[in-house]
MARSE-328128 format. One record per residue (C-alpha): residue in one letter; x, y, z negated. Coordinates in pm, whole numbers. Each point is the difference from the previous one (the first is absolute). Layout:
  residu       X       Y       Z
       A       X       Y       Z
...
This chain:
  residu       X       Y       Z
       X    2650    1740    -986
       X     125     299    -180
       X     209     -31    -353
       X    -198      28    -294
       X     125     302    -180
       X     174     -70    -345
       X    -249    -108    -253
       X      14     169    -368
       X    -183    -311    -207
       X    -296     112    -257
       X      34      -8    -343
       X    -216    -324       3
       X     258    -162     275
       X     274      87    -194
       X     -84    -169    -319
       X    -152    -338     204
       X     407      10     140
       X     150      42    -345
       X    -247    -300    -127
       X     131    -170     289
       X     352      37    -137
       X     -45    -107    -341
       X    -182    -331     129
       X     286     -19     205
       X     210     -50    -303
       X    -233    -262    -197
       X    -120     241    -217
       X    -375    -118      89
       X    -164     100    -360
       X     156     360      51
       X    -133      26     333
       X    -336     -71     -87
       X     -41     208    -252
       X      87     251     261
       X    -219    -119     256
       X    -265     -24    -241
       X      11     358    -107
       X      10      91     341
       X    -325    -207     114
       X    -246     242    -161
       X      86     283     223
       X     -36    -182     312
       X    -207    -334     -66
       X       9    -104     349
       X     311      46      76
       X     158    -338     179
       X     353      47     -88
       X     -63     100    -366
       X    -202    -338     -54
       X     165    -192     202
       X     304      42    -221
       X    -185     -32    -292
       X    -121    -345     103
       X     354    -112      95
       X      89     112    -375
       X    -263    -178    -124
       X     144    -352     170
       X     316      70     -87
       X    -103      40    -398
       X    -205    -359      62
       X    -318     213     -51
       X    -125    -195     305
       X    -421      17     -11
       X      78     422     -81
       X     258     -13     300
       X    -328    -190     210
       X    -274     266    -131
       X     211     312     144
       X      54    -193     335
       X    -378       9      67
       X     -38     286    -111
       X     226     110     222
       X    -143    -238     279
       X    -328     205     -43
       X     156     336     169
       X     315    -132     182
       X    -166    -360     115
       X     305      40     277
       X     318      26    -218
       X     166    -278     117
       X     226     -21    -311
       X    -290      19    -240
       X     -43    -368     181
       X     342     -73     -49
       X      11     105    -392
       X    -360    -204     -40
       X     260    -349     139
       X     211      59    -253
       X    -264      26    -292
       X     -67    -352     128
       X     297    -110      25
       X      67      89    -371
       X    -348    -169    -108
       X     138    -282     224
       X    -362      13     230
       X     185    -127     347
       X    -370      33     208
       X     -47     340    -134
       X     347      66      88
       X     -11     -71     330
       X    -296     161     103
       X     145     329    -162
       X     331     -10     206
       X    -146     -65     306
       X    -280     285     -19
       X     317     215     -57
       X     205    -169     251
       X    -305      65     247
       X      53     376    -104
       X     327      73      22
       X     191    -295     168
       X     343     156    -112
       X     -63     -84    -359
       X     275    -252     -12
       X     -64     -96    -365
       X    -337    -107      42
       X     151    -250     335
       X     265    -182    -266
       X    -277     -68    -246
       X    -235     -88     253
       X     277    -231      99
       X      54    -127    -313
       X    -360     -28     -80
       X     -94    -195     289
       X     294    -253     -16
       X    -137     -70    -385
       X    -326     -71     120
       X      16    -204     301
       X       8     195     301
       X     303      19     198
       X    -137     120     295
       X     -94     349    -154
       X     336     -14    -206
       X     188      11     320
       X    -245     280     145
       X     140     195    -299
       X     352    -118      70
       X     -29     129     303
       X    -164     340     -97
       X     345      25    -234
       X     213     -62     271
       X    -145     258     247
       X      -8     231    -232
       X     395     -59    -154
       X      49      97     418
       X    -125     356     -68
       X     203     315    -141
       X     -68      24    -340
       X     -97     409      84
       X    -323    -187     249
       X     -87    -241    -248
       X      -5     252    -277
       X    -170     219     227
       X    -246    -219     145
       X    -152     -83    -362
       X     -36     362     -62
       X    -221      35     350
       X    -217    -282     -96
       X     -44     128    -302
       X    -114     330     110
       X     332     154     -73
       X      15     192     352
       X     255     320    -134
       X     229    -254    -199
       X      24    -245     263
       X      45     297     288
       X     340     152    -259
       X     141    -368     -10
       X     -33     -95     347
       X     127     309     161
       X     318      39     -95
       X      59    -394      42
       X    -102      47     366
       X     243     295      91
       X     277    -233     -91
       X    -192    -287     147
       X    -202     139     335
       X     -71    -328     184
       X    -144    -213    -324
       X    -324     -86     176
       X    -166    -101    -359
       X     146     352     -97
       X    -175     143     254
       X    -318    -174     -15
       X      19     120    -336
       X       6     338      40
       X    -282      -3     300
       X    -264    -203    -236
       X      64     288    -260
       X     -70     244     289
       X    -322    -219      12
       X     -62      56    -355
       X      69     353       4
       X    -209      70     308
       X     271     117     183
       X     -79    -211     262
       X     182      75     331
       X     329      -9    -208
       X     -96    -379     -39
       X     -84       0     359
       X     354     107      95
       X     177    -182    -256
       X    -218    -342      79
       X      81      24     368
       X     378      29    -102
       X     -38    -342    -206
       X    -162    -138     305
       X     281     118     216
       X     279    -171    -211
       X    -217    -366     -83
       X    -284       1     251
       X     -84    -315    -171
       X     -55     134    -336
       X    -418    -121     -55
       X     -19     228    -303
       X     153     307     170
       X    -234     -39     294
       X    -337     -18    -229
       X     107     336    -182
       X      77     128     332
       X    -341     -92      74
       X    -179     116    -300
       X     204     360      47
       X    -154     -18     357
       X    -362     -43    -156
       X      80     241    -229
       X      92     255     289
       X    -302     -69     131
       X     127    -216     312
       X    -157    -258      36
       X     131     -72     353
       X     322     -92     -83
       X     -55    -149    -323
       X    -245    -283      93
       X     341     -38     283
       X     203     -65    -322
       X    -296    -245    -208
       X      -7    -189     350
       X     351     -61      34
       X     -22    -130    -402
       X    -259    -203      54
       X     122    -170     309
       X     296    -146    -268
       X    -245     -48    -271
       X    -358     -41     131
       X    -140     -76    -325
       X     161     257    -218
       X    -306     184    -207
       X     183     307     -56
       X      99      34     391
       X    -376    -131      46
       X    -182     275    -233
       X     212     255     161
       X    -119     -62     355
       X    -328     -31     -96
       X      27     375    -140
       X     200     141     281
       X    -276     -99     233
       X    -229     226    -228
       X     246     271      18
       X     -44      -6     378
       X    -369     -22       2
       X     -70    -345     109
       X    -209    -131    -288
       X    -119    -309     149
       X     347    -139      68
       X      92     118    -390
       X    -341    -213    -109
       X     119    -288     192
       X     330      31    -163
       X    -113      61    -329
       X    -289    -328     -22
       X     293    -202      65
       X     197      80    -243
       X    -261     -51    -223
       X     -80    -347      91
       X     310     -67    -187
       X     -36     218    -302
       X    -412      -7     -43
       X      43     217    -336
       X     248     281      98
       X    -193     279    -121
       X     258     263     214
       X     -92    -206     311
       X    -395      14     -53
       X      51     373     -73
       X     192      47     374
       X    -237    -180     166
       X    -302     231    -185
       X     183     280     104
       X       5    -136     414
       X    -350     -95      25
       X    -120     380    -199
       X     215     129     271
       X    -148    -183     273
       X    -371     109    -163
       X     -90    -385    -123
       X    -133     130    -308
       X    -141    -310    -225
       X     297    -205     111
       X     250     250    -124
       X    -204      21    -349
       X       9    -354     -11
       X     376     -24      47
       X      26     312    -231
       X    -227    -211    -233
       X     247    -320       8
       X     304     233     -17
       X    -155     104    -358
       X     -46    -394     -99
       X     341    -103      75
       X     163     261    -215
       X    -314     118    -242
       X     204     332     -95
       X      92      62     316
       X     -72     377      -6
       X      10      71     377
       X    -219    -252     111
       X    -317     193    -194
       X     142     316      61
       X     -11    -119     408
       X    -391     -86     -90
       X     -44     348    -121
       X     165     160     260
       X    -257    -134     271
       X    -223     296    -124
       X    -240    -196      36
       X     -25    -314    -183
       X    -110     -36    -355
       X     135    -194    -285
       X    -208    -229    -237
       X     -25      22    -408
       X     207    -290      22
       X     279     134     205
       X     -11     356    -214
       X      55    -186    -316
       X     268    -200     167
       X     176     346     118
       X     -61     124    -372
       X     173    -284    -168
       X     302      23     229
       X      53     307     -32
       X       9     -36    -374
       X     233    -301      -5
       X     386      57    -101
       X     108    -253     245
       X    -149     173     331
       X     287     207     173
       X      12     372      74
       X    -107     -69     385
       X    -303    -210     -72
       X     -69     276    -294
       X     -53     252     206
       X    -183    -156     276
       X    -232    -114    -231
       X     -67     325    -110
       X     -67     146     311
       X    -247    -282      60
       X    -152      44    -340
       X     -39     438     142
       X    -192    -150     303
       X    -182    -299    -107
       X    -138     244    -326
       X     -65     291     245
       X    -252    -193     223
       X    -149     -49    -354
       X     -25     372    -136
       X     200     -53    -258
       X     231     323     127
       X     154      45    -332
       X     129    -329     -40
       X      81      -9     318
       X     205     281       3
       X     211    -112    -282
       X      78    -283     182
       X     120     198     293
       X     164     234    -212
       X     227    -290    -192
       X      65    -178     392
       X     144     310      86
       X     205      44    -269
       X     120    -377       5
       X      79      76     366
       X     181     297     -66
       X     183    -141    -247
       X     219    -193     286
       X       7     294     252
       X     312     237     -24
       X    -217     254     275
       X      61     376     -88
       X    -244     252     138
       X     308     220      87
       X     133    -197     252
       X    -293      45     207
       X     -68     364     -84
       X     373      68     119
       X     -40    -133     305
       X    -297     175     102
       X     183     382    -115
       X     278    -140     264
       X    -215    -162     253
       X    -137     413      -1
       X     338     126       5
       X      97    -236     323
       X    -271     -76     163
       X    -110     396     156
       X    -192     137     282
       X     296      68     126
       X     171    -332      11
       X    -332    -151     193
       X      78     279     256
       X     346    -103      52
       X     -87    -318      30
       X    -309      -1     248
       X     -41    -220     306
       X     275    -293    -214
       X     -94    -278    -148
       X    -155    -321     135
       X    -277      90     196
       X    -250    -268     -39
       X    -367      95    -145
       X     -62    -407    -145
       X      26      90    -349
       X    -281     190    -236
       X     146     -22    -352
       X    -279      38    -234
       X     112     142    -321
       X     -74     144    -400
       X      11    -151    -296
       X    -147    -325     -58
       X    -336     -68     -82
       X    -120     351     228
       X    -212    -227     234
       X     301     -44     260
       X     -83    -401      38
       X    -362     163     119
       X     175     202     261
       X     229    -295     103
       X    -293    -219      52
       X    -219     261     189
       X     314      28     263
       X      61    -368       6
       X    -362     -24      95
       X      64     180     342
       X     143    -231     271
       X     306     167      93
       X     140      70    -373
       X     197    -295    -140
       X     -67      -9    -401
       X     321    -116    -183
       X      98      42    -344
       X     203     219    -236
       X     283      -9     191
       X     372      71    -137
       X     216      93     269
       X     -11     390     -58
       X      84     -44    -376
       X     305    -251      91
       X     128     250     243
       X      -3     291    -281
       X     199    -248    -163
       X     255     -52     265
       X      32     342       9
       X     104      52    -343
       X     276    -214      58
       X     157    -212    -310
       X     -26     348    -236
       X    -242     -56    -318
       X     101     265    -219
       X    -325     181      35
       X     143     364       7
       X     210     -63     304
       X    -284    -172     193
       X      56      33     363
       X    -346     -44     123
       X    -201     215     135
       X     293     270      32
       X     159    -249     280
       X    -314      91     190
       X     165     318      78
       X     294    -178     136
       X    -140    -239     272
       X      66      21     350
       X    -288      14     224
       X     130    -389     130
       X      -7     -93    -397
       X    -341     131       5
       X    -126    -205     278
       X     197    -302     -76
       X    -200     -10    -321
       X    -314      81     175
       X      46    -331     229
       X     118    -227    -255
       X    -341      57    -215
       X    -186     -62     326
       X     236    -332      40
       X     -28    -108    -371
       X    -323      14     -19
       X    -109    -197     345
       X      13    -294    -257
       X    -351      96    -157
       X    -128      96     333
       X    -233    -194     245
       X      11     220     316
       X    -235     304     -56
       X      86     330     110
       X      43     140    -371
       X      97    -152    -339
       X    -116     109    -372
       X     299      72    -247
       X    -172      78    -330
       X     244     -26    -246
       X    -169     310    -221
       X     388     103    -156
       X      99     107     343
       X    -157     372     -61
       X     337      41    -170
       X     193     -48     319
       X    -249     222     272
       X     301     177     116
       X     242    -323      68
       X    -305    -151     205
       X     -83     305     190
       X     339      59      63
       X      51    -342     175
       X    -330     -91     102
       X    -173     349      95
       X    -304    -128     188
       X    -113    -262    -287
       X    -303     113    -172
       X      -2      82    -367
       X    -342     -32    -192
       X     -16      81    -355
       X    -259    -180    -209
       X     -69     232    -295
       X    -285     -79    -327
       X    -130     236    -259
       X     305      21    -245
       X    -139    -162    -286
       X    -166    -265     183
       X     365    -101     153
       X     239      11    -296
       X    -281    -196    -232
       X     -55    -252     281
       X     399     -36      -2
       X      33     -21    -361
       X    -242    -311      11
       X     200    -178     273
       X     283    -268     -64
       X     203      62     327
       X     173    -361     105
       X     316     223      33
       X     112     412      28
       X    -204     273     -74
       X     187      26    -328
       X    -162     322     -84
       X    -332    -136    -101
       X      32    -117    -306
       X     -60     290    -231
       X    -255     284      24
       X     288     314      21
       X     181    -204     232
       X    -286     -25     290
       X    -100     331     -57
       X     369     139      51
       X      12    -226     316
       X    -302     138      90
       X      41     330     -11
       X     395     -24     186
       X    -236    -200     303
       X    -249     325      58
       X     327     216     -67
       X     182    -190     276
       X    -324     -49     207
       X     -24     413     -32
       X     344       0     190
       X     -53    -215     261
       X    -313     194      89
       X     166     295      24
       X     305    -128     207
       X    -128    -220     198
       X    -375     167      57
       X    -235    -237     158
       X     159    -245      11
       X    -120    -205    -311
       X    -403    -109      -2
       X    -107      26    -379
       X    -319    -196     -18
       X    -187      48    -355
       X    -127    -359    -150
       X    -279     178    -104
       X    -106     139     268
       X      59    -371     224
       X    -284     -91    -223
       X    -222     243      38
       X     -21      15     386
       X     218    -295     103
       X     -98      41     371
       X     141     408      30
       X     321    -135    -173
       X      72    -303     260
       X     -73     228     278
       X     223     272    -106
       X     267    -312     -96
       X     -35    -137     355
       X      93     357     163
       X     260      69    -151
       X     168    -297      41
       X     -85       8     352
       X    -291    -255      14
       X    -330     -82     170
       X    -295     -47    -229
       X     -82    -336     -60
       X    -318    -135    -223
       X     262    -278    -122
       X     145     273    -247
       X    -326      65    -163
       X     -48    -346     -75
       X     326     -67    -135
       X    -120    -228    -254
       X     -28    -260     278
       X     290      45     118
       X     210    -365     -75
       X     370      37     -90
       X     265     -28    -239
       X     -23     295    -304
       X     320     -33    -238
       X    -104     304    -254
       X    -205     -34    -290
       X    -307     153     148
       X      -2    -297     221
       X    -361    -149     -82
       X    -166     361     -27
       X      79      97     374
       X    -175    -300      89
       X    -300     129    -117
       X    -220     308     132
       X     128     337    -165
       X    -126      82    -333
       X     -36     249    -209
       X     -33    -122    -372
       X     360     -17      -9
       X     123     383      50
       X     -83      93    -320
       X      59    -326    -226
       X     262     237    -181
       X    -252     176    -202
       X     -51    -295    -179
       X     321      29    -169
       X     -21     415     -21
       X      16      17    -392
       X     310    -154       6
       X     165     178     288
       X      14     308    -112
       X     415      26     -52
       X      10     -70     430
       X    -276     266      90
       X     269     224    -219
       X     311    -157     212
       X    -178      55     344
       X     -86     372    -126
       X    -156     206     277
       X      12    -329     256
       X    -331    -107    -173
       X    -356      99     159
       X    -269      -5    -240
């Protein structure tokens, strides 16, 4: 993982350090005077109240020192030292119970907070219980094994500290290269980062030097998942869970790695079991909703969705999953249930804005498109609020993917490349009708219907290499650089990685819609695959995307000038392809699938080669596993009443008909 360049601190950063310093020196009523002028300018800042709280203590102004830790609880519920701080306010009013339970929630957060393990210690040998004073004993000991640079940096990680913890542990491990914790370190921040297949390389290392290591192994796992191979990574849970066969964590991970290879009745299996133990773990109820939408059990999956929302009542995700079935439709009850989350201090950013998205959809079905565009206008910007995605990134790529990728490279490159005709990547943006297409194909007996598949994007990333500064990106000008065996050795290890989520048909669905971006790599190494391009009305697409809570990616949908930028870079980069590689891309018009569904599936069939079959008219009937969010509408006959549902909303749209400019048909 590439060094972090030097980091100039903010004006705010630089006077939370110098507050730092005068607590430092016990000068605790200065310091909050500072801290307290500093507070109005950024009143949710954690490190501003946080110190203001340990003040507080310190100046035996214990119930203030209490009131600013849940405040602070209320937008940073997973500061682990907020936790710690709360334990002491205890300790001072001498409330052992109270105590306890506060060191251990921030234990549970950030095991390296070695503080909270001697008063835990000390705490549980006052009351009574020696057992769980020589658990914390023990936590002390481990961690008095540890470099002080890994403990200090493991409490930054946990608490969300990714850059701080990355500048204290690197240095430490250039001096120190075979410190396996050191190591692990460094990979889970990977993890954090999303710079995953530095983990990958980094975990493997760890596994290399202690093949024992349990820990190691389960990131090395989750880095797997996170890769997108499955494979391998249930190899790694099964290996865990033959030493610990009733591990949860190990358990819940298995469960989900059988989803990530398509076999949903295995992860159901998996997942009822684990709930047998734990009858009111809302996370678990919400998994097993997911499996059985996916496998097209529709009331059961509301009714686990339903019992996810009991077992946590504010549990944002759990209505918004209700919502996104299209079609089901929420009670007075449950809207006024939404409403008063929403409104309460205590419920956290991510239930916040999946509530709101709910509130868009559940108040949409009900006409009410004002209101329920302010409440997809404030999800989006809650969801924004955590995304760091810049629209330049992707409009940079696409001037150099038209730089690289030429007419004239495809000639120099013709008859390379793996030469197998399996795959037809269906792609677009999302919500442009591309689950219709998928389940029209899958419908046909010789085409295998997958999933969004992530093998193309992992390989972009593995040919950027471990480079992040943006304006030295290596991908896609490598492209230019591959040998005609690199070419087909990429070409056969899609068609190898992805035998996983195949059953034995002659050709596979990919329809991960973000692969338009990357045309050229798969023509390039794949050059008989079929490319379709599901394209919708403009307005239709980005206002349908700016009403969808995606479980993950598609970072560019959360504000109206952001879509409409993607948008127009996707027909810009479309454009090219067209013209450099004419004929072979299949645009097929959402629109116009509706209106004379039969013409479209025939001229679908041809070009990818296929016989006519009646099956792929009556799609609808067609019994398999759909992972997008149009799931329960493609198990319906086509419709029309939803191509123009965006006129609903038209008076407030009007700032992304002016984004998409000419784009827009009236």
């Amino acid at each position: 993982m590439a060094a972090e360049p030097a980091h100039s601190p903010s004006p705010i950063e630089a006077e939370i350090a110098r507050i730092r310093s005068i607590m430092e020196k016990g000068q605790f009523a200065e310091a909050l005077a500072a801290a307290d002028a500093l507070q109005p300018a950024v009143p949710e800042n954690r490190d501003v109240n946080y110190c203001r709280a340990v003040c507080l203590r310190y100046l035996q102004r214990v119930p203030e020192a209490l009131a600013v830790l849940e405040a602070l609880e209320r937008t940073h519920p997973g500061f682990s030292r907020l936790h710690q701080e709360r334990g002491h306010c205890y300790v001072a009013l001498r409330e052992a119970p109270k105590a306890i339970d506060a060191y251990q929630k921030a234990v549970n957060r950030n095991p390296a907070l070695s503080a909270s393990w001697a008063k835990l210690q000390l705490l549980y040998r006052m009351v009574g219980q020696p057992e769980n004073a020589a658990t914390a004993a023990s936590h002390i000991e481990m961690a008095g094994k540890l470099a002080p640079e890994v403990l200090a940096a493991t409490g930054l990680l946990c608490d969300g500290d990714t850059f701080e913890a990355e500048r204290l542990i690197r240095p430490y491990l250039l001096t120190n290269p075979y410190d396996v914790e050191a190591m692990r370190l460094l990979a889970r921040i990977a993890l954090e980062r999303d710079v995953v297949n530095d983990a990958d390389v980094l975990l493997e290392a760890v596994l290399e030097l202690a093949p024992d290591y349990r820990a190691a192994r389960f990131d090395y796992a989750r880095a797997l998942m996170r890769r997108h191979k499955y494979g391998p990574a249930l190899k790694q849970l099964e290996m865990l869970l033959e030493v610990e066969p009733a591990n949860r964590t190990f358990r819940t991970a298995h469960a989900t790695a059988y989803v990530g290879i398509g076999d949903h009745e295995r992860a159901l299996e998996l997942y009822r079991a684990l709930l047998k133990d734990a009858p009111r773990e809302a996370d678990l109820h919400l998994s097993i909703a997911h499996t059985l939408k996916t496998l097209g059990r529709s009331e059961e999956s509301i009714d686990a969705y339903r019992q996810a929302a009991e077992s946590r009542p504010s549990f944002g995700d759990a209505y918004w999953s209700l919502a996104n079935l299209k079609t089901y439709r929420f009670t007075d009850a449950e809207i006024e249930a939404m409403r008063a989350h929403v409104a309460a201090p205590a419920t956290a950013l991510v239930d916040r804005y999946h509530l709101c998205f709910a509130l868009g959809k559940a108040l949409e079905d009900r006409g009410a498109y004002q209101e329920s565009f302010s409440f997809y206008e404030r999800g989006n910007a809650l969801k924004k609020s955590e995304s760091d995605y810049a629209p330049e990134w992707v409009e940079r790529n696409t001037e150099l993917q038209k730089q690289v990728c030429t007419a004239e490279l495809f000639a120099s490159r013709r008859g390379v490349g793996c030469p197998a005709p399996d795959p037809i990547f269906i792609v677009g943006l999302p919500r442009s009708g591309s689950t219709l297409l998928e389940q029209i194909l899958a419908s046909h007996s010789q085409v295998e219907g997958t999933m969004e598949l992530a093998e193309i994007a992992t390989y972009t990333v593995d040919l950027e290499g471990h480079n992040r500064d943006f304006s030295q990106r290596r991908y896609p000008g490598v492209l230019a650089e591959l040998t005609p065996e690199d070419l087909t050795r990429y070409g056969e290890r899609y068609i190898a990685d992805t035998r996983v989520y195949r059953t034995g048909k002659a050709y596979f669905i990919d329809k991960m819609p973000n692969n338009f971006r990357h045309i050229g790599f798969i023509h390039l190494i794949l050059p008989n695959a079929k490319i379709i391009d599901a394209r919708r009305e403009p307005m239709a697409c980005c206002f349908s995307n700016f009403k969808q809570l995606f479980a993950s990616g598609q970072e560019f949908t959360y504000s109206i000038e952001d879509i409409a930028r993607y948008y127009r870079t996707y027909i810009e980069l479309m454009e090219h392809w067209d013209a450099v590689l004419p004929g072979r891309i299949l645009r097929v018009q959402h629109e116009s699938v509706v209106d004379d569904l039969e013409g479209n599936v025939q001229r679908i069939l041809e070009f990818c080669g296929l016989d006519f079959e009646p099956a792929c008219l009556e799609f609808h009937k067609t019994e398999r596993s759909v992972r997008t969010a149009s799931s329960e509408q493609v198990r319906r006959p086509i419709f029309r009443e939803g191509l123009d549902q965006w006129r609903n909303f038209e008076p407030w749209l009007g700032p992304l008909s002016a984004a998409l400019g000419d784009l827009v048909r009236n």
